[in-house]
Biotite code that builds the C-alpha atoms (Angstrom):
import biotite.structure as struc

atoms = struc.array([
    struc.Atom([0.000, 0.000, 0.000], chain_id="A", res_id=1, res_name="UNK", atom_name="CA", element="C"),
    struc.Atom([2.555, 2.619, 0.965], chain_id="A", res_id=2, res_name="UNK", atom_name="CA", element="C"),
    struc.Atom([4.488, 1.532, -2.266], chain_id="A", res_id=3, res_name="UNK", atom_name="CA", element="C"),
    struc.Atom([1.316, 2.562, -4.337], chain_id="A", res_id=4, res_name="UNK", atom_name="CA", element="C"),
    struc.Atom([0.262, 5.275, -2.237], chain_id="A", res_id=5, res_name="UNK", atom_name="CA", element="C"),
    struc.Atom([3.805, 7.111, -2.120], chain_id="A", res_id=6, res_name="UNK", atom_name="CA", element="C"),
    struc.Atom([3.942, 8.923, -5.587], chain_id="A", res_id=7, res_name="UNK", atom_name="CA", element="C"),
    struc.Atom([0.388, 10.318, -4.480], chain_id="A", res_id=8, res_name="UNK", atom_name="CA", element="C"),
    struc.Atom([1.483, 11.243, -0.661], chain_id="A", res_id=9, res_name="UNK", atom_name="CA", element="C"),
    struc.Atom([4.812, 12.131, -0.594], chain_id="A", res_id=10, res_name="UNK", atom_name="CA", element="C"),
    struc.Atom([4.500, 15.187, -2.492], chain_id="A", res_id=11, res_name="UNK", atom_name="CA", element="C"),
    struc.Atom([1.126, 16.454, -0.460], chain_id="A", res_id=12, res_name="UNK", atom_name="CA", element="C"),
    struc.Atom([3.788, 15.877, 2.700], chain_id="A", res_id=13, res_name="UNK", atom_name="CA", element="C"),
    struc.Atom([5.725, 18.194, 1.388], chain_id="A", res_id=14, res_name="UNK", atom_name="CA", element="C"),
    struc.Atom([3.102, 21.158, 1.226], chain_id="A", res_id=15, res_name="UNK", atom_name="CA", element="C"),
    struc.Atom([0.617, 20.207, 4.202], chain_id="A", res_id=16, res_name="UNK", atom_name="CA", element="C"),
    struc.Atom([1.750, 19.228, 7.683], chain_id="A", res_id=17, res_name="UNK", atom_name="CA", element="C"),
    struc.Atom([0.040, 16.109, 9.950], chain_id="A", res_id=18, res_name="UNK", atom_name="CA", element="C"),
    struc.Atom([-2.418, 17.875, 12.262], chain_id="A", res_id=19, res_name="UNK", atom_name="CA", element="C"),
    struc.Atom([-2.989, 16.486, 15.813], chain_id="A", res_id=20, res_name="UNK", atom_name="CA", element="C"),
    struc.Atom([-1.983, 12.818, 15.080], chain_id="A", res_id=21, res_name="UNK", atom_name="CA", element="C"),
    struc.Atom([-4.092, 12.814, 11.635], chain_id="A", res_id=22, res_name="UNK", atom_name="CA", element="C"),
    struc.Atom([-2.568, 11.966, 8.811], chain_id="A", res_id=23, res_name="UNK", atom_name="CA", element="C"),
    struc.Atom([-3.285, 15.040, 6.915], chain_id="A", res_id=24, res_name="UNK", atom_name="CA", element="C"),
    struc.Atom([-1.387, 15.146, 3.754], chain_id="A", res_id=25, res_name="UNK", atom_name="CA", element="C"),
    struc.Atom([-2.791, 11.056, 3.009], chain_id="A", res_id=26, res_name="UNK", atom_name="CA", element="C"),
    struc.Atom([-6.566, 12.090, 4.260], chain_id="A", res_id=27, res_name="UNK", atom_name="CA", element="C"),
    struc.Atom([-6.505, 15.027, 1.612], chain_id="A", res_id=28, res_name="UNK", atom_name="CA", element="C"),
    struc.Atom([-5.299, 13.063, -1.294], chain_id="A", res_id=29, res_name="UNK", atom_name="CA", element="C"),
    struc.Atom([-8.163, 10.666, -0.736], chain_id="A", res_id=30, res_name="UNK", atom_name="CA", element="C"),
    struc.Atom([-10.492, 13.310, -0.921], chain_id="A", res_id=31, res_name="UNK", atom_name="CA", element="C"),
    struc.Atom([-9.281, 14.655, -3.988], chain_id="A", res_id=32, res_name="UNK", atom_name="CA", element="C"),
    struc.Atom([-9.077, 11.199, -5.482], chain_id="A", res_id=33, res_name="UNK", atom_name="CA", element="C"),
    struc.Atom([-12.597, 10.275, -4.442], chain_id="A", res_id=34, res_name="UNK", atom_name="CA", element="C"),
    struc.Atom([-13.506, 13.644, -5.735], chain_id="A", res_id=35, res_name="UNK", atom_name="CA", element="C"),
    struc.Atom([-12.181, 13.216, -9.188], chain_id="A", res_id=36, res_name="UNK", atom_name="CA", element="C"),
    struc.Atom([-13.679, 9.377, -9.625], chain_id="A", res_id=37, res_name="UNK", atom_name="CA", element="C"),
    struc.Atom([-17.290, 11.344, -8.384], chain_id="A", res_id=38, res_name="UNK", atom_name="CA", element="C"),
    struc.Atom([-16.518, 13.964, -11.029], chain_id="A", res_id=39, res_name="UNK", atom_name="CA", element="C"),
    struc.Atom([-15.580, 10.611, -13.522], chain_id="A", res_id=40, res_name="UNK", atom_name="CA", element="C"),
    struc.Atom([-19.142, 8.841, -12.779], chain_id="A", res_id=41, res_name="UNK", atom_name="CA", element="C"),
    struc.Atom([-20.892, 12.103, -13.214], chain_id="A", res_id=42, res_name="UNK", atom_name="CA", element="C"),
    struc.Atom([-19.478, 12.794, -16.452], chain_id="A", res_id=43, res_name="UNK", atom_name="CA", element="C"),
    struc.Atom([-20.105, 9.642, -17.823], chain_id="A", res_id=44, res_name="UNK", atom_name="CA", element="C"),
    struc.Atom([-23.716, 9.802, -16.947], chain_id="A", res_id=45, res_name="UNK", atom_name="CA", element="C"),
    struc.Atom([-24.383, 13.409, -18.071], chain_id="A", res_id=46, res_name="UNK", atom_name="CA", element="C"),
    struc.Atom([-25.001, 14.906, -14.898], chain_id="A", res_id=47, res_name="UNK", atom_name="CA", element="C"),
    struc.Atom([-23.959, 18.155, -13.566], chain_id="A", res_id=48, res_name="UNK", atom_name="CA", element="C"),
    struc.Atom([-23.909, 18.520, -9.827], chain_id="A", res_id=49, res_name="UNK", atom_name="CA", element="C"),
    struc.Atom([-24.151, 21.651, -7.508], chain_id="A", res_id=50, res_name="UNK", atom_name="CA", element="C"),
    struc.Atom([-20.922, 22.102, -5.213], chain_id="A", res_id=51, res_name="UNK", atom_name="CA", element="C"),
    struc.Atom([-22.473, 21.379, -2.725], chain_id="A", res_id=52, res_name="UNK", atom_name="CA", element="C"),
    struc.Atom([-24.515, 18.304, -3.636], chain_id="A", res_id=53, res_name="UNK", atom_name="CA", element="C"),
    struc.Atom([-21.049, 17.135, -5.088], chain_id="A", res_id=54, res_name="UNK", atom_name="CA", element="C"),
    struc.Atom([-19.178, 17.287, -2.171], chain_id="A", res_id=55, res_name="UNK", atom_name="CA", element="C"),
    struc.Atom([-21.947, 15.622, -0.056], chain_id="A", res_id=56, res_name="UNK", atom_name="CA", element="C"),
    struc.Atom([-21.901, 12.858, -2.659], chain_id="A", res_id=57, res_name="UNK", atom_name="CA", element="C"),
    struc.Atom([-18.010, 12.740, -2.329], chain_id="A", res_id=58, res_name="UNK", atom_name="CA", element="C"),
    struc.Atom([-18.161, 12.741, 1.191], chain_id="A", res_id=59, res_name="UNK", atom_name="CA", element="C"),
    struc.Atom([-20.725, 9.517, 1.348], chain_id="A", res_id=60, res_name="UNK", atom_name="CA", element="C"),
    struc.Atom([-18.851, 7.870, -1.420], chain_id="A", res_id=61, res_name="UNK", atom_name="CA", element="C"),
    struc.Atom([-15.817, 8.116, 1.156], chain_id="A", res_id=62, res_name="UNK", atom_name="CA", element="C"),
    struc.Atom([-18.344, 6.473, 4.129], chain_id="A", res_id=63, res_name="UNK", atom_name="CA", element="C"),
    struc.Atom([-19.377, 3.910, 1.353], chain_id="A", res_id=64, res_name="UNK", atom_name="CA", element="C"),
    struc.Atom([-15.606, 2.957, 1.043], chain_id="A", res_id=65, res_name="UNK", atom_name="CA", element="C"),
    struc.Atom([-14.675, 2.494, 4.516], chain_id="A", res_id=66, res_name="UNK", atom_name="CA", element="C"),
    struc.Atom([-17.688, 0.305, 5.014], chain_id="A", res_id=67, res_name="UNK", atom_name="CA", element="C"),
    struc.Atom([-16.853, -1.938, 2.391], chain_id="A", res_id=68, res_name="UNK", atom_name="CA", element="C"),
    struc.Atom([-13.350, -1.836, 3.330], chain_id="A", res_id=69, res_name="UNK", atom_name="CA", element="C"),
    struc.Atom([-14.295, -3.033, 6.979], chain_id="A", res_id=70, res_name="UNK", atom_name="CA", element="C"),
    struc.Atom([-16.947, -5.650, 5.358], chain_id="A", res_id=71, res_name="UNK", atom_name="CA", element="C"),
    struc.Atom([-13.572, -7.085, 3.162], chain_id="A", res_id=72, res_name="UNK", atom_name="CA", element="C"),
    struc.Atom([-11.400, -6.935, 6.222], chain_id="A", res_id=73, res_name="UNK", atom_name="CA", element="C"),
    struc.Atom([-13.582, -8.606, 8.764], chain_id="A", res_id=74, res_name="UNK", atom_name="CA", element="C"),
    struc.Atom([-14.733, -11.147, 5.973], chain_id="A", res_id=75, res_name="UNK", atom_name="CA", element="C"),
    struc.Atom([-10.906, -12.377, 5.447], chain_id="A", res_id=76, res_name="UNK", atom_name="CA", element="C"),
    struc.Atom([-10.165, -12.149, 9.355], chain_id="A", res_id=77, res_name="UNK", atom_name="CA", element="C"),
    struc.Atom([-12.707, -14.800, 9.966], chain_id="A", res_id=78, res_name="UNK", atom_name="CA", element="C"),
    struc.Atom([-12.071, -16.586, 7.428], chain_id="A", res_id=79, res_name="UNK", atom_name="CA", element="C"),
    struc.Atom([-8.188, -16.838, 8.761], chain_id="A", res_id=80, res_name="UNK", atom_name="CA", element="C"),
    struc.Atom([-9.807, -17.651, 12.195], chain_id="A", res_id=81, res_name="UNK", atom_name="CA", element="C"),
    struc.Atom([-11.574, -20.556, 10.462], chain_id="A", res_id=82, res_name="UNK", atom_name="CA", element="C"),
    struc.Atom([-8.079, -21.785, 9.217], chain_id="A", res_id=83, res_name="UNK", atom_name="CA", element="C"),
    struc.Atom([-6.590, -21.190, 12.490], chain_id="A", res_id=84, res_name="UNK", atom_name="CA", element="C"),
    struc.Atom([-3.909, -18.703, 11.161], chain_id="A", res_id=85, res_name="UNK", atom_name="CA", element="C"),
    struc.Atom([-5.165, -15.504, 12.362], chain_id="A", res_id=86, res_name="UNK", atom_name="CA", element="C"),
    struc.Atom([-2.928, -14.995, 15.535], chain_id="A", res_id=87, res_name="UNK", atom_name="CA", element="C"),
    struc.Atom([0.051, -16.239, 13.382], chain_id="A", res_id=88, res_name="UNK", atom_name="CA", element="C"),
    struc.Atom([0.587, -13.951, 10.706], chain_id="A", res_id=89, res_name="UNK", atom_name="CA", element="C"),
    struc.Atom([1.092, -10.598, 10.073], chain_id="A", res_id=90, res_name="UNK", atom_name="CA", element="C"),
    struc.Atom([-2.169, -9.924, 7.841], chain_id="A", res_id=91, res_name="UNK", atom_name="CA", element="C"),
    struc.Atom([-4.268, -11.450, 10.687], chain_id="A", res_id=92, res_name="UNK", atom_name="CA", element="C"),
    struc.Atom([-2.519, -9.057, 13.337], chain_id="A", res_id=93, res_name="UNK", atom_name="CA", element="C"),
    struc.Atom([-3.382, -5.746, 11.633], chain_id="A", res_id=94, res_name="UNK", atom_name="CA", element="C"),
    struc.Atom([-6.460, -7.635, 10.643], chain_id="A", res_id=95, res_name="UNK", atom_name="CA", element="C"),
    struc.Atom([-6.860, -7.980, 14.082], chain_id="A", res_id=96, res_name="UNK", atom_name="CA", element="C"),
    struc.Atom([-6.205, -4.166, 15.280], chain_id="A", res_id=97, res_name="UNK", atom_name="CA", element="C"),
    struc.Atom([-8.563, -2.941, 13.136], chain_id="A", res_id=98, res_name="UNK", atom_name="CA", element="C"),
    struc.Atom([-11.882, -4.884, 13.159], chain_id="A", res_id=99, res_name="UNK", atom_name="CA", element="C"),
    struc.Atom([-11.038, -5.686, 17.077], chain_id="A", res_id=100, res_name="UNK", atom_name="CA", element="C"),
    struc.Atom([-12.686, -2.764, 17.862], chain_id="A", res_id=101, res_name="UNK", atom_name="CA", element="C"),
    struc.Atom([-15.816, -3.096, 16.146], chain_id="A", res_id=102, res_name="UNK", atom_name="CA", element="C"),
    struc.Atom([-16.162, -6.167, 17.198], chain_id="A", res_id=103, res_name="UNK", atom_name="CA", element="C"),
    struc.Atom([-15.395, -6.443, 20.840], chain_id="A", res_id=104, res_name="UNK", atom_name="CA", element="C"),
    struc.Atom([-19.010, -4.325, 21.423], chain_id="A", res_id=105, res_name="UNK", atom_name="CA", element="C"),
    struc.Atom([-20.703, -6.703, 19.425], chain_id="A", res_id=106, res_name="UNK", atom_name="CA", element="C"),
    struc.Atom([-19.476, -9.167, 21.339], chain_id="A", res_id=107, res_name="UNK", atom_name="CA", element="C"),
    struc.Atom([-20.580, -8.022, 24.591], chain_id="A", res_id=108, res_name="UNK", atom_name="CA", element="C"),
    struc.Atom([-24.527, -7.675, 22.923], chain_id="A", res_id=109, res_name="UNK", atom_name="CA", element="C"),
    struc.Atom([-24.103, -11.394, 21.484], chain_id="A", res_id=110, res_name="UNK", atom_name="CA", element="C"),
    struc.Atom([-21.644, -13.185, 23.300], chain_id="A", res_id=111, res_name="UNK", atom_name="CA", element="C"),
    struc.Atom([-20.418, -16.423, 21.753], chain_id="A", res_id=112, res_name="UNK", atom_name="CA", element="C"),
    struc.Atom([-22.941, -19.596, 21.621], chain_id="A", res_id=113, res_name="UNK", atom_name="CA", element="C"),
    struc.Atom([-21.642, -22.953, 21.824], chain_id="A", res_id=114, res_name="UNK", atom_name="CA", element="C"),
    struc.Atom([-18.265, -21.635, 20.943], chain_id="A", res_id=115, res_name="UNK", atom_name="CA", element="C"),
    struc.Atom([-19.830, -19.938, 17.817], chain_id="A", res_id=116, res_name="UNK", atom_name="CA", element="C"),
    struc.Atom([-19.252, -15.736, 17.479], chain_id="A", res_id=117, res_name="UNK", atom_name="CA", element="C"),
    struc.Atom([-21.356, -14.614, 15.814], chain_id="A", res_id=118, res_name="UNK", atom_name="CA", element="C"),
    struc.Atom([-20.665, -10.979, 16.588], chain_id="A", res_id=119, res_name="UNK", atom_name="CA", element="C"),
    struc.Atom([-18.694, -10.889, 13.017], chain_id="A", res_id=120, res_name="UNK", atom_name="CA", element="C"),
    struc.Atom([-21.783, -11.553, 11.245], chain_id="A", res_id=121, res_name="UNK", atom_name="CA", element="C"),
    struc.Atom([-23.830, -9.052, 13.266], chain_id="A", res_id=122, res_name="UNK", atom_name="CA", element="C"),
    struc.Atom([-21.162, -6.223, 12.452], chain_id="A", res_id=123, res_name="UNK", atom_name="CA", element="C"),
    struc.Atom([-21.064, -7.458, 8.605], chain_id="A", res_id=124, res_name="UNK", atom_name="CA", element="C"),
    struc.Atom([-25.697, -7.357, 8.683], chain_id="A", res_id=125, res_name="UNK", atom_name="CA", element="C"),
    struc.Atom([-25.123, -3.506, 10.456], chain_id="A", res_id=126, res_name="UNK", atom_name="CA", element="C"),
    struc.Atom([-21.983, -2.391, 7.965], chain_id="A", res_id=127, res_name="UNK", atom_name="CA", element="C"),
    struc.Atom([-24.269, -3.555, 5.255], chain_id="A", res_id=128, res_name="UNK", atom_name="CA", element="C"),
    struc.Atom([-27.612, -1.981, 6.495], chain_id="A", res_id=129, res_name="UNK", atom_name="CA", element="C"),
    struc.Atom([-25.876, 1.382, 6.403], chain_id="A", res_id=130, res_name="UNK", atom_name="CA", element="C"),
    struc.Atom([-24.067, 0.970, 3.216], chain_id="A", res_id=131, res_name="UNK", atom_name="CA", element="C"),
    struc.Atom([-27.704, 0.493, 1.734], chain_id="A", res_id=132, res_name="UNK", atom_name="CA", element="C"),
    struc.Atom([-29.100, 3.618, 3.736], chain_id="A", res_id=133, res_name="UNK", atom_name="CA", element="C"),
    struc.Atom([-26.848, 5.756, 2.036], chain_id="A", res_id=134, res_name="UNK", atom_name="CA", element="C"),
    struc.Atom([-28.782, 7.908, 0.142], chain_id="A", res_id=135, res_name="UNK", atom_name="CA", element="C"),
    struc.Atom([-26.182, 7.733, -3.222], chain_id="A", res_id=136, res_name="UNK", atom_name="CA", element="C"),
    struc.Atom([-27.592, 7.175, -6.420], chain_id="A", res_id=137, res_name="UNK", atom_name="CA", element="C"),
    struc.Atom([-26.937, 3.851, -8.269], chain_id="A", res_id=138, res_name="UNK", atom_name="CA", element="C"),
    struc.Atom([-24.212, 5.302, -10.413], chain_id="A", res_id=139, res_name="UNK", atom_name="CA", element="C"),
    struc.Atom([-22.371, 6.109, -7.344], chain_id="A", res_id=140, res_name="UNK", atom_name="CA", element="C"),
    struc.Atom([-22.647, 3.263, -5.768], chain_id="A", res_id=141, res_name="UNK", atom_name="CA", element="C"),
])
């Protein structure tokens, strides 16, 4: 990722400084990226957008991602648990740091039955009911 990422990042670094333990220079590259696929879609469809209305799009097209990016990660981190590997490599560690705290809440509502946890699937059914709340329209999605 930071191999990717680094042509993109390194030179906002340069001009804007991390604020208060935020990542600053990364957080505003997304934006403009996610902005400028938005502006893509839009174009392709024919629509023009007010500023406004186009950055609230952009801004729930960036909660869209990070929903589906949790959905993919806690997918794969029980699926490692499944294969017993989790604990043992590196992908299930960060795996582990950052669904751990969606799922440790979930876990005190539904508690595991019969050695089952199901808290996963409960956070996958409430990631999923608010990706489909968003109100985006289907060529955003």
């Amino acid at each position: 990722v930071v191999k990717v990422t680094n042509p993109l990042v390194v030179p906002a670094r340069r001009l804007l400084p991390s604020v208060a333990g935020i990542d600053l220079p990364t957080l505003v590259v997304l934006i403009l990226l996610e902005a400028l696929v938005t502006w893509m879609l839009t174009a392709l469809v024919g629509i023009t957008l007010a500023p406004a209305t186009f950055a609230f799009y952009v801004l729930l097209r960036l909660v869209s991602l990070t929903h589906w990016f949790y959905l993919l990660a806690i997918f794969i981190y029980v699926i490692l648990s499944w294969v017993g590997q989790r604990q043992y490599t590196s992908v299930g560690a960060v795996l582990g740091h950052l669904v751990e705290p969606l799922l440790a809440p979930a876990r005190r509502l539904l508690p595991p039955i019969g050695g089952l946890d199901l808290a996963p699937l409960l956070v996958l059914i409430l990631i999923q009911a608010v990706v489909i709340g968003l109100p985006l329209p289907g060529f955003l999605r």
